[in-house]
C-alpha positions as CSV (number, residue, x, y, z in Angstrom):
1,X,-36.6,143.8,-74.2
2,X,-39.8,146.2,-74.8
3,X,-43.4,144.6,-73.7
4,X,-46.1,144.4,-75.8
5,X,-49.7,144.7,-73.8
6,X,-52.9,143.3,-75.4
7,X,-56.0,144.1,-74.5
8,X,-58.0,140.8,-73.3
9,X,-60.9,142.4,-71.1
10,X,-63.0,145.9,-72.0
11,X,-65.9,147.3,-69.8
12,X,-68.3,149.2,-71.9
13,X,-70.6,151.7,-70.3
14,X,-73.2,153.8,-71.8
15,X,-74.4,157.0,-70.8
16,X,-77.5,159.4,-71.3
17,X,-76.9,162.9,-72.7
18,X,-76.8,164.2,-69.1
19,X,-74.7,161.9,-67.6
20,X,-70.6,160.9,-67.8
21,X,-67.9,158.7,-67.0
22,X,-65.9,161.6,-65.6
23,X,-68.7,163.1,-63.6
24,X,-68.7,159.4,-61.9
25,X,-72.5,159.0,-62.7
26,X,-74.1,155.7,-63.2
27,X,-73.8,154.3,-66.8
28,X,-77.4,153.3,-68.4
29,X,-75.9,150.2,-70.0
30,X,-72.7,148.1,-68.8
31,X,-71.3,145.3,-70.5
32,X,-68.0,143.2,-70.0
33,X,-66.4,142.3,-73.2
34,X,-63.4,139.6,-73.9
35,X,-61.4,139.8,-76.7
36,X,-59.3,137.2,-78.3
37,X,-56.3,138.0,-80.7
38,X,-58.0,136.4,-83.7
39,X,-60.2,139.7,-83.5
40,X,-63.3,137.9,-81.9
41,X,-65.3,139.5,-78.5
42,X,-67.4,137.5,-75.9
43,X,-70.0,140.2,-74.4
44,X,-72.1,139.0,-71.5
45,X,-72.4,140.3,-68.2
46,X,-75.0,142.9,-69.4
47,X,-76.7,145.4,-67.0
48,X,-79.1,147.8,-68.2
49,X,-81.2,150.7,-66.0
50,X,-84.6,150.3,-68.4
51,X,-85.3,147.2,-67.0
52,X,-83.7,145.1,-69.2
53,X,-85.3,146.4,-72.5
54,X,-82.6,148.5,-73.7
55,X,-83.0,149.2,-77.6
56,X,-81.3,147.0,-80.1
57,X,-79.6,150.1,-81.8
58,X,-77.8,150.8,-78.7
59,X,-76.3,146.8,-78.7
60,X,-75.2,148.0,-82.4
61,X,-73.7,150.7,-81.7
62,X,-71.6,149.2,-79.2
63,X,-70.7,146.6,-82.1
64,X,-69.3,149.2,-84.4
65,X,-67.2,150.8,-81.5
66,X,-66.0,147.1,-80.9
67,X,-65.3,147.0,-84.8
68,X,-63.6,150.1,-84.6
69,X,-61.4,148.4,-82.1
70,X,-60.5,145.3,-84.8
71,X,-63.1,143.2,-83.7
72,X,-64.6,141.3,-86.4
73,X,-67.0,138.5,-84.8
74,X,-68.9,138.7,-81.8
75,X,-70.6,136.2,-79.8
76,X,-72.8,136.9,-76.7
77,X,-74.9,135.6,-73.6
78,X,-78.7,136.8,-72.8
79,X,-81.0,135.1,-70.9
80,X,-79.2,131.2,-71.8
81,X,-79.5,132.3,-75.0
82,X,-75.9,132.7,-77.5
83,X,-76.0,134.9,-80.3
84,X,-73.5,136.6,-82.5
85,X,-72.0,137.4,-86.1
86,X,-69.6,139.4,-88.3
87,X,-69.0,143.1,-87.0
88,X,-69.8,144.6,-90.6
89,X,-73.5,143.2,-90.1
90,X,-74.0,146.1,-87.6
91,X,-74.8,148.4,-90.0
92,X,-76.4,152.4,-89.0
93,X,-79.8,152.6,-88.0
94,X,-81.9,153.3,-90.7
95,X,-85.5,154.3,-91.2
96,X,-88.1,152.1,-93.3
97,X,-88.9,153.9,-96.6
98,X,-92.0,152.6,-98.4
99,X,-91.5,151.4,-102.0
């Protein structure tokens, strides 16, 4: 009889240029993520070195990663406050361009 494991719990770390998981440093930005098998995350648990005020193209990014990983919805906790939304909503970062 062969087990199939499934992922319910990710911790996502972030680190500078200078720093890395291997090296054991001290991620910028942690995060705990739960995933369901409908393909929805829960992220809360957030930690961030710059004082809380880490850019909202960094949250993005870890949205497409969690995309990559078949999640479509996400929901979160900051501050008492929920938000959340489709994956595909995380689109690059872009720069303004003047019409």
């Amino acid at each position: 009889m062969p087990w199939h494991l499934q992922p319910t719990r990710l911790t996502a770390r972030l680190f500078s240029a200078s720093r890395s998981f291997e090296q054991r440093d001290p991620p910028d930005v942690i995060a705990q993520v739960d995933l369901t098998a409908d393909g929805a995350a829960y992220i809360h648990a957030t930690m961030s070195r710059a004082d809380g005020s880490t850019s909202p193209g960094v949250w993005r990014e870890l949205i497409r990663k969690l995309r990559e990983f078949g999640v479509k919805t996400v929901t979160w906790d900051h501050k008492s406050k929920i938000g959340g939304g489709d994956t595909a909503r995380a689109w690059a970062d872009t720069e303004a361009v003047e019409r």
